[in-house]
C-alpha positions as CSV (number, residue, x, y, z in Angstrom):
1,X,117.6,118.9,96.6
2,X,117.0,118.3,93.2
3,X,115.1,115.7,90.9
4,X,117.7,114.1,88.8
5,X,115.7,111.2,87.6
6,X,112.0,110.4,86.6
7,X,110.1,107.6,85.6
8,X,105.9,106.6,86.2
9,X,106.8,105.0,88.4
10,X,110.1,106.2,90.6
11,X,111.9,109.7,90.9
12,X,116.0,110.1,92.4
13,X,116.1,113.2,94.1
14,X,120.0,114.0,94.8
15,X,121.2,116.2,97.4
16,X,124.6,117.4,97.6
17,X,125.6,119.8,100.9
18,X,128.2,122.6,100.8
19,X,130.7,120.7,102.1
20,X,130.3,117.0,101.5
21,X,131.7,114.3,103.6
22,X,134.3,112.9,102.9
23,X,134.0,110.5,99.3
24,X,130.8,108.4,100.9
25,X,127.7,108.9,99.4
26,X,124.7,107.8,101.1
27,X,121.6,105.7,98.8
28,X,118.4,105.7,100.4
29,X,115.3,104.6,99.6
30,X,111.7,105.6,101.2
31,X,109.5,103.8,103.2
32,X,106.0,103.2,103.2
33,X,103.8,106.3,102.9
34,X,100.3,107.5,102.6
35,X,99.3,106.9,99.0
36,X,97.4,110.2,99.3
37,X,100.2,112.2,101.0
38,X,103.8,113.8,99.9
39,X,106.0,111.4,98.5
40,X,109.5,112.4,100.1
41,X,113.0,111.1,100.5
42,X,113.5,109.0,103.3
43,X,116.0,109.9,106.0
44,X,116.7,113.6,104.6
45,X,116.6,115.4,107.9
46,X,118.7,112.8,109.2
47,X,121.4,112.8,106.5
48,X,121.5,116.3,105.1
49,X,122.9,117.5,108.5
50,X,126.0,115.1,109.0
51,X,126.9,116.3,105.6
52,X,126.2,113.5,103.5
53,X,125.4,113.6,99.5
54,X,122.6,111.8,99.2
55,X,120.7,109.6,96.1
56,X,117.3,108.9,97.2
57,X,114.8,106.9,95.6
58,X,111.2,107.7,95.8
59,X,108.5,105.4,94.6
60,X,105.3,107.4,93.2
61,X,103.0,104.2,95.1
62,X,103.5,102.0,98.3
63,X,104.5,99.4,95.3
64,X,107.7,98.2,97.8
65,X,109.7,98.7,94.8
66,X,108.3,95.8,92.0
67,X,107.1,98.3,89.3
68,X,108.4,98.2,86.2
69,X,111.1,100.6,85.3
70,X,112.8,100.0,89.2
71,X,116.0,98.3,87.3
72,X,116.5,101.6,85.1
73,X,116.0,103.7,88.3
74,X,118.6,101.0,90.0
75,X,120.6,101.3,87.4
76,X,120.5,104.8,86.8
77,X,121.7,105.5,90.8
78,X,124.6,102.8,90.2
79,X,125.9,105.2,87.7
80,X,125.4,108.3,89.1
81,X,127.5,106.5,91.9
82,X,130.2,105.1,90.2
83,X,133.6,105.0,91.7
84,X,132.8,106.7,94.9
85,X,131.8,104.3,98.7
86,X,128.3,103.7,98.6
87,X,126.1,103.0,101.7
88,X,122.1,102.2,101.3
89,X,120.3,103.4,104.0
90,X,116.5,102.0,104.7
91,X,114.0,101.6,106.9
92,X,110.8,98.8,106.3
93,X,109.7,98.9,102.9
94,X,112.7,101.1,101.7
95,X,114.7,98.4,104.1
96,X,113.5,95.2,102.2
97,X,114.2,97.2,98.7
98,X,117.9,97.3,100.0
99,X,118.1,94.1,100.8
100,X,116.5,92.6,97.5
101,X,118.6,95.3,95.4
102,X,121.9,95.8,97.2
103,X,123.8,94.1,94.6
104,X,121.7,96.1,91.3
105,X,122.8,99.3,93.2
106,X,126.2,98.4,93.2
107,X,126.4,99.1,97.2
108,X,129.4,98.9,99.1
109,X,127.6,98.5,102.3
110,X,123.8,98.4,103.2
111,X,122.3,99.6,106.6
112,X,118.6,98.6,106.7
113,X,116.5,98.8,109.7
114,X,113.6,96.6,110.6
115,X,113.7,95.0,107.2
116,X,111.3,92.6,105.6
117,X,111.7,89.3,103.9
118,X,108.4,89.4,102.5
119,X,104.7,90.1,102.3
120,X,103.1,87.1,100.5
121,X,101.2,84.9,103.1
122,X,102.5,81.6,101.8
123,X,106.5,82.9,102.3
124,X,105.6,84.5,106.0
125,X,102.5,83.5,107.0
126,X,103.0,84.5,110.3
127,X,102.9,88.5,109.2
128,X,99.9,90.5,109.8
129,X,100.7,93.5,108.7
130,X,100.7,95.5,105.4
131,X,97.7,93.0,104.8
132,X,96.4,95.1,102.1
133,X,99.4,95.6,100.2
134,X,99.7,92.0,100.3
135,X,96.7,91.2,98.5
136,X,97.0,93.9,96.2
137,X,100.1,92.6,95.1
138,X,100.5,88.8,95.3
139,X,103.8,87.3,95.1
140,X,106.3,89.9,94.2
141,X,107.5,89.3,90.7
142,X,110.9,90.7,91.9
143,X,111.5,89.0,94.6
144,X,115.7,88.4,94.7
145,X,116.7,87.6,98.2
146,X,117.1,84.1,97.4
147,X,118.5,84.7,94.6
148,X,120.9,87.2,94.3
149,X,124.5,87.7,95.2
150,X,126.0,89.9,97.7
151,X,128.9,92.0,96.8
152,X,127.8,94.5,99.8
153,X,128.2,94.2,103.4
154,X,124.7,93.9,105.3
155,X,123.9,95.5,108.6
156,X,120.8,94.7,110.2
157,X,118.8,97.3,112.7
158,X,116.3,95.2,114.3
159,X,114.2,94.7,117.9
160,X,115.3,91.2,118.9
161,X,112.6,91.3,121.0
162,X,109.7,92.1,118.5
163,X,108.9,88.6,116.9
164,X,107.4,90.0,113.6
165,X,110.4,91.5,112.5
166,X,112.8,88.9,114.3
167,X,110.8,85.9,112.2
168,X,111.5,88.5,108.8
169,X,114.9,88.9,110.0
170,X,115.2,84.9,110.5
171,X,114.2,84.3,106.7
172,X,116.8,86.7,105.2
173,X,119.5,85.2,107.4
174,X,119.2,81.7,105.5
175,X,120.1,83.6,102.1
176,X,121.9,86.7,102.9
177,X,125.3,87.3,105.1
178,X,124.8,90.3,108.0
179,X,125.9,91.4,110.9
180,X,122.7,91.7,113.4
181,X,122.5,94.9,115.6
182,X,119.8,94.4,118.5
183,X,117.8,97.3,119.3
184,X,115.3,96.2,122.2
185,X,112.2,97.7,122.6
186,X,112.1,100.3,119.2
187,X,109.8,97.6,118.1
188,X,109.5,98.5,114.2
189,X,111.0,102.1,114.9
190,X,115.0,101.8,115.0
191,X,115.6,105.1,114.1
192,X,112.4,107.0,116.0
193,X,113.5,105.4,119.3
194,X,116.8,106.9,118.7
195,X,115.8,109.9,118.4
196,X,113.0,110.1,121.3
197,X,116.3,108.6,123.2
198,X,118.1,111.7,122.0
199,X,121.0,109.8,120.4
200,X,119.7,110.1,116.8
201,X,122.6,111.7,114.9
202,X,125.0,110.7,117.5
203,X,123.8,106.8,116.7
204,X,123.3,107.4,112.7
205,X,127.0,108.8,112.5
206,X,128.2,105.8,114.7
207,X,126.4,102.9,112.3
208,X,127.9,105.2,109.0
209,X,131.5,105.5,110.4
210,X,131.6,101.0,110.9
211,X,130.9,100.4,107.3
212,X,132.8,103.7,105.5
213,X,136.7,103.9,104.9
214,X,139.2,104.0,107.3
C-alpha cells in the first residue's frame, strides 16, 4: 500500500495487487476508530485478497468525514479514478460518508453496510449511539443526503431486524434510491457476521460481482 494523498485532515492510501481484477476499482472509506489507535484503511484484508485495486480514504479523527479539505480528498480520488468502474465500499461512519458523497466520488455503484442518516438528535432522535460525537459536532455542516443527486447505484447492507439502523435506513430511503439487502441478526456487523459465518469472501465477491460489468 502506499500514501498517495495527504491532507490535516484525510490521507488516500492506494493499493494496487499483482494482478488486478478486472477494470473495477474498489473506493473505501474507514469507519469509526479509536482516536488514540492506528488509523487504517477500511476493508483491506477483505479486498486486497480478491484482487481488487483499492483507494481508501482515511480520516486522521472520528470527524465522519465533515473536515475541511474532504472535497479536495473527494475530489482528488474522482480523479485518480477516472474512466475506470468505480464501487465505494463502507461500513457505519465510512457507510454514511458514501452515501452523503457518492455522487462527489464520481461512483458507479455504492455498497454500504449498516449506514447512517445522521447523528444530530433533532434529525434522529431516536439514536443513542455515537452520543459523544454527536455533541462534539452538532449538526454536520456537510450534510448532503437531502440534497444531492445520485448518479450511482446504492446497495444497502443492513439487519432488518435491528431498529436503530432500520429507522437510519428508513430516513435515507425518502431521499436516496437503493436496493435493501436484509441481513438478520448481524445487528450493526454485516460484514463480521459474515465472516464468523465463514462466508466472508465468498459473500463480498457475490455483493461486488451484482453491481460490476457484465
Amino acid at each position: 500500500m502506499k500514501q498517495i494523498f495527504s491532507s490535516p485532515a484525510y490521507t488516500v492510501i492506494e493499493h494496487v495487487p499483482a494482478e488486478a481484477c478486472t477494470d473495477v476499482v474498489m473506493v473505501t472509506l474507514a469507519n469509526r476508530m479509536p482516536e488514540d489507535g492506528p488509523r487504517r484503511p477500511f476493508a483491506h484484508h477483505i479486498l486486497a485478497p480478491l484482487g481488487y485495486r483499492t483507494l481508501n480514504l482515511v480520516p486522521a479523527s472520528n470527524d465522519w468525514y465533515q473536515s475541511e479539505g474532504i472535497e479536495e480528498t473527494l475530489d482528488f480520488i474522482r480523479e485518480r479514478s477516472r474512466g475506470e468502474h468505480t464501487i465505494g465500499f463502507a461500513a457505519s461512519m465510512g457507510a454514511f460518508g458514501l452515501v452523503n458523497y457518492a455522487d462527489l466520488l464520481g461512483l458507479d455503484a455504492a455498497l454500504a453496510f449498516s449506514p447512517q442518516f445522521a447523528l444530530e438528535r433533532s434529525l434522529v432522535p431516536f439514536e443513542t449511539r455515537c452520543e459523544d460525537d454527536a455533541i462534539r459536532m452538532g449538526p454536520f455542516p456537510r450534510h448532503r443526503i437531502t440534497t444531492r443527486p445520485q448518479p450511482e447505484r446504492l446497495v444497502v447492507y443492513y439487519d432488518t431486524e435491528y431498529l436503530l439502523d432500520t429507522q437510519q435506513v428508513d430516513l435515507i430511503a425518502e431521499h436516496l434510491d437503493f436496493t435493501r439487502v436484509p441481513c438478520p441478526g448481524a445487528v450493526h456487523n454485516v460484514l463480521g457476521t459474515w465472516y464468523r459465518q465463514r462466508q466472508l469472501q465468498e459473500k463480498v465477491r457475490e455483493a461486488i460481482g451484482a453491481v460490476s460489468p457484465a
